[in-house]
C-alpha positions as CSV (number, residue, x, y, z in Angstrom):
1,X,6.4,19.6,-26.5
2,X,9.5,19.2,-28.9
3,X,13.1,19.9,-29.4
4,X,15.2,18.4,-25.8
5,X,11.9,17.1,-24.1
6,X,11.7,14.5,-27.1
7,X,15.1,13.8,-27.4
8,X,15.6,13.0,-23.8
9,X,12.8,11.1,-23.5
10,X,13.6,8.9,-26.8
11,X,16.8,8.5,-25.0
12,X,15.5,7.2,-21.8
13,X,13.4,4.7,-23.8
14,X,16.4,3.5,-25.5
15,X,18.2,3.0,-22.6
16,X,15.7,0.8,-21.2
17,X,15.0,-1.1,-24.3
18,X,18.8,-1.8,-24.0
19,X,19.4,-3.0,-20.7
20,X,16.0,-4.4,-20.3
21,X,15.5,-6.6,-23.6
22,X,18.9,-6.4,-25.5
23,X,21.5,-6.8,-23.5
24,X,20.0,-10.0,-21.3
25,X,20.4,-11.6,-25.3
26,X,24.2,-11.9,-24.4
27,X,24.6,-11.4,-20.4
28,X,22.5,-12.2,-17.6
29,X,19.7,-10.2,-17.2
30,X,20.1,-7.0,-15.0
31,X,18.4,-6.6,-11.4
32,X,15.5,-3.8,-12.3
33,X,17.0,-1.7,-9.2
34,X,20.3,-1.6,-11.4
35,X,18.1,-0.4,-14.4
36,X,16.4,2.0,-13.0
37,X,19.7,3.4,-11.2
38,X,21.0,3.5,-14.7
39,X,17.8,5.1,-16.1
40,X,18.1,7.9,-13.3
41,X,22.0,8.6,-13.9
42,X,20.9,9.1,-18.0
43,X,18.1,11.2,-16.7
44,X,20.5,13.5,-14.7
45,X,23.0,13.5,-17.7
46,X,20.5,14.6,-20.1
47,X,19.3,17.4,-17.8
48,X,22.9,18.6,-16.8
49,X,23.7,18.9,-20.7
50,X,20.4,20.2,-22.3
51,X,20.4,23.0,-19.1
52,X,24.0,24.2,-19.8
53,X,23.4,27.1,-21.5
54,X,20.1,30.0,-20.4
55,X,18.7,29.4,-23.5
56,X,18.9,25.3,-23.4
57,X,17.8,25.7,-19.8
58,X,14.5,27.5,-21.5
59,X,14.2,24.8,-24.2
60,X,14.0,22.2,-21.6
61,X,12.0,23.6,-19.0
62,X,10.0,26.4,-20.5
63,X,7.3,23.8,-21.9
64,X,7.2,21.5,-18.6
65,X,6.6,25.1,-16.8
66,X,3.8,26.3,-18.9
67,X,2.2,22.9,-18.9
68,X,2.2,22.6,-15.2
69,X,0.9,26.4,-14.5
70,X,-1.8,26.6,-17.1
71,X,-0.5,28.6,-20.1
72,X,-1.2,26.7,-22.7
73,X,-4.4,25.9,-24.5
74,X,-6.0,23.2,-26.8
75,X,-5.5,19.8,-26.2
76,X,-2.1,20.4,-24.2
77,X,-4.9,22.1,-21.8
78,X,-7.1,18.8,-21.5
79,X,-4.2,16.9,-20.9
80,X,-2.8,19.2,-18.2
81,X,-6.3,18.8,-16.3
82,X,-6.1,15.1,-16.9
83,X,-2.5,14.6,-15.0
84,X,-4.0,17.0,-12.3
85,X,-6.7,14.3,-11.6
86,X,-5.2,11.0,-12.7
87,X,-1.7,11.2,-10.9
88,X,-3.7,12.0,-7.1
89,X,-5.4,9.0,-7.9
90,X,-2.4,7.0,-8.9
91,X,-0.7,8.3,-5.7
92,X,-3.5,6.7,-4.0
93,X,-4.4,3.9,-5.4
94,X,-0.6,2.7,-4.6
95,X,-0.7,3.9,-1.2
96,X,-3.6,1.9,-0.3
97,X,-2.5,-0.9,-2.1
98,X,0.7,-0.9,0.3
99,X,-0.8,-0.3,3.5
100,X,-3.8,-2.5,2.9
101,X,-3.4,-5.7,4.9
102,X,-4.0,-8.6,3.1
103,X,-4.7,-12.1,4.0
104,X,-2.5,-13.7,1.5
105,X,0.6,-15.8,2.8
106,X,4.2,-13.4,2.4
107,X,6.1,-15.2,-0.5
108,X,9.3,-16.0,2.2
109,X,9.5,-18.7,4.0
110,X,8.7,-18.0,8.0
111,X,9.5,-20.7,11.0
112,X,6.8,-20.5,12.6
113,X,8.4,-21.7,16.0
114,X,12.0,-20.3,15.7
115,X,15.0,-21.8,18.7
116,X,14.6,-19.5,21.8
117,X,18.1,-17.6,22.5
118,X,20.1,-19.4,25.3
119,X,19.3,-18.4,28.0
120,X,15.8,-19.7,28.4
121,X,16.7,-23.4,26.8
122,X,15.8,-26.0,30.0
123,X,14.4,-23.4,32.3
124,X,12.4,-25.7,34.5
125,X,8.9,-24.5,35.2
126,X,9.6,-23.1,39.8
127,X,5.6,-24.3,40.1
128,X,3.9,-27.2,40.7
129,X,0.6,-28.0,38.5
130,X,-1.3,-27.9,41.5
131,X,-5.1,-26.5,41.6
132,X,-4.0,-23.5,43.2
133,X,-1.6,-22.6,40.4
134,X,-3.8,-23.7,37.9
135,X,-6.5,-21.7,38.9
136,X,-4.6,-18.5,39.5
137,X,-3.0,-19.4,36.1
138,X,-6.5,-19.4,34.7
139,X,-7.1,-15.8,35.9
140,X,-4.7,-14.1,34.7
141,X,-5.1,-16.1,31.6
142,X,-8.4,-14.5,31.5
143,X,-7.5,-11.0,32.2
144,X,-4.5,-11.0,29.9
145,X,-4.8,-13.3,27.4
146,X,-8.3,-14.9,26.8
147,X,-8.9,-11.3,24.2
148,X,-6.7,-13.1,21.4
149,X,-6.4,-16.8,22.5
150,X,-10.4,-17.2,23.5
151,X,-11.9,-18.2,26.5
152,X,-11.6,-22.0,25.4
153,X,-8.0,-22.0,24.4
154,X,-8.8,-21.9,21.0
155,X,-7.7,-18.6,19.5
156,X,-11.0,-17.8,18.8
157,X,-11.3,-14.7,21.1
158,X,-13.3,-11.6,20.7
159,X,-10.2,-9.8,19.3
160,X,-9.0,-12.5,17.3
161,X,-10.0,-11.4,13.9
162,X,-8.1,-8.3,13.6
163,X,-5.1,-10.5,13.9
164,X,-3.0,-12.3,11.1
165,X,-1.5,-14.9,11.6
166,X,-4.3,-15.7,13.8
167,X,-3.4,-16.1,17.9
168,X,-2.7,-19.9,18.1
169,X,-4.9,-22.1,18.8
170,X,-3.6,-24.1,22.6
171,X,-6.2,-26.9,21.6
172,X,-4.6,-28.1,18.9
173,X,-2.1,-30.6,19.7
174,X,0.1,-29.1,17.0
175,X,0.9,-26.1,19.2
176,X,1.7,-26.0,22.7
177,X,1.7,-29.9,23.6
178,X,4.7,-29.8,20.9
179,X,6.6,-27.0,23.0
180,X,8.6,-26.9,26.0
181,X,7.2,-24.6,29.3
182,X,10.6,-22.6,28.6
183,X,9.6,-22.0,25.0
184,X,6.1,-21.1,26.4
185,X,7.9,-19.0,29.0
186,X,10.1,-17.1,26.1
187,X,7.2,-16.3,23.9
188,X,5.1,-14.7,26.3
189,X,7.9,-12.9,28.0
190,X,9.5,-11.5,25.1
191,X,6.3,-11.1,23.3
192,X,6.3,-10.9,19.0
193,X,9.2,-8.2,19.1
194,X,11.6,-10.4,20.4
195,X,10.5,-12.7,17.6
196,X,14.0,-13.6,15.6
197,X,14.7,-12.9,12.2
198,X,13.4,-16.5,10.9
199,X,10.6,-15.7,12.5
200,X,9.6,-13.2,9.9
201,X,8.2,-11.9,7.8
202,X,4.8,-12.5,9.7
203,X,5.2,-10.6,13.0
204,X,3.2,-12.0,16.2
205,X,1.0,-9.5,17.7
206,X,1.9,-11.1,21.3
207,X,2.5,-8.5,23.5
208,X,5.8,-8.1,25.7
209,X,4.3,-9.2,29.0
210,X,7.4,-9.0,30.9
211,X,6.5,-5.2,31.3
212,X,3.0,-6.3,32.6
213,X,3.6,-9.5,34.7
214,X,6.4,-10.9,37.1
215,X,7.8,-14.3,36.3
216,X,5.9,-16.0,38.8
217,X,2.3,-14.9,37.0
218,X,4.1,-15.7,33.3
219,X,4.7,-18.9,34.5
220,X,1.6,-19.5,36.3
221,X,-0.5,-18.5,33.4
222,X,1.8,-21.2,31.0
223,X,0.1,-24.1,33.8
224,X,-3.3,-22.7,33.2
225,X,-3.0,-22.7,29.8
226,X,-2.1,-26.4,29.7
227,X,-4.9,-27.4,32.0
228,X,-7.2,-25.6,30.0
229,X,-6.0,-27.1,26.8
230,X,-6.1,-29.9,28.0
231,X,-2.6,-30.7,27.3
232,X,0.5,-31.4,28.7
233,X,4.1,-29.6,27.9
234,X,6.7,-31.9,25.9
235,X,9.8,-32.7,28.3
236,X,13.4,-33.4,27.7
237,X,12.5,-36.9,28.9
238,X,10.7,-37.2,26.0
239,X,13.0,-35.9,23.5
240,X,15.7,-38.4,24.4
């Protein structure tokens, strides 16, 4: 390929050498969204000048035509088969390595307990801790949540795996004994999609349960939880 293939394509190069390497010498070096939106307005330049005329507009696109339908031979030929298996696998290769989950920690910073919105700070837990509650809690512990957070409170249920982060361990006196009931209460009601934005970029899996069960049952199930734990809910006594 010669004539305005090569010349537009020693032009993009130099463009890129400039704002890439050159010109962060004497400024500050450019975002590479910027470059590449500079890099694509040169690209449409080129194309709208080398095009203006039928027989530029031949120049420029005859080759790229014949080398994409097959009418060329000798190496051109070998090359053309090449692109037609290399790029699918490029195209691939990049869209599994996008989608793939990985269990390496996001690069941003998350809060992994973010403030609840206003109007479930202090909501008092209606139920007493008695064995009643805590053993209805327990069952609907166990038909709800015991998948994810395992049958001894530990997040190691049978689901668990697929998960990351992992469902949290209520064990573990880093997680629950350190929370409210109304921060309990928030959590499982709004599930991981009322999560706020410091909350990302790790999504919780936690289900919305206020589609699935009343009030009375969310709260239930947050006094079976702690009994199973075997721990008890931080208080605003204990914050003052």
């Amino acid at each position: 390929m010669k004539g305005p293939l090569v010349s537009t394509a020693i032009l993009l190069v130099g463009v890129y050498i400039f704002l890439a390497f050159l010109l962060p010498l004497v400024t500050a070096p450019l975002p590479a969204s910027l470059i590449y939106l500079y890099l694509a307005i040169t690209l449409s330049g080129a194309m709208i000048y080398q095009t203006m005329s039928a027989g530029g507009l031949e120049a420029f696109m005859g080759p790229i035509y014949r080398f994409l339908s097959g009418e060329i031979d000798g190496p051109a030929k070998m090359a053309r088969l090449a692109l037609l298996v290399v790029f699918p696998l490029l195209v691939g290769w990049q869209t599994y390595t996008k989608l793939a989950p990985s269990d390496l920690p996001p690069a941003e910073n998350r809060t992994i307990h973010p403030a609840p919105p206003g109007e479930f700070v202090g909501l008092a837990n209606p139920y007493p801790a008695n064995e009643q509650n805590i053993q209805e809690g327990k069952g609907i512990y166990a038909a709800n949540c015991s998948p994810c957070h395992g049958p001894n409170f530990d997040g190691k249920g049978s689901a668990a795996p697929g998960f990351n982060p992992p469902p949290a361990n209520f064990a573990d006196p880093g997680t629950i004994a350190q929370l409210q009931e109304s921060y309990l209460f928030w959590r499982i009601k709004k599930g991981g999609v009322g999560l706020p934005i410091e909350g990302m970029p790790w999504k919780s899996a936690m289900p919305r349960w206020e589609h699935e069960l009343t009030d009375e049952k969310i709260w239930k199930v947050i006094i079976g939880e702690y009994d199973g734990a075997g721990q008890s809910p931080r208080t605003w006594e204990e914050e003052e």
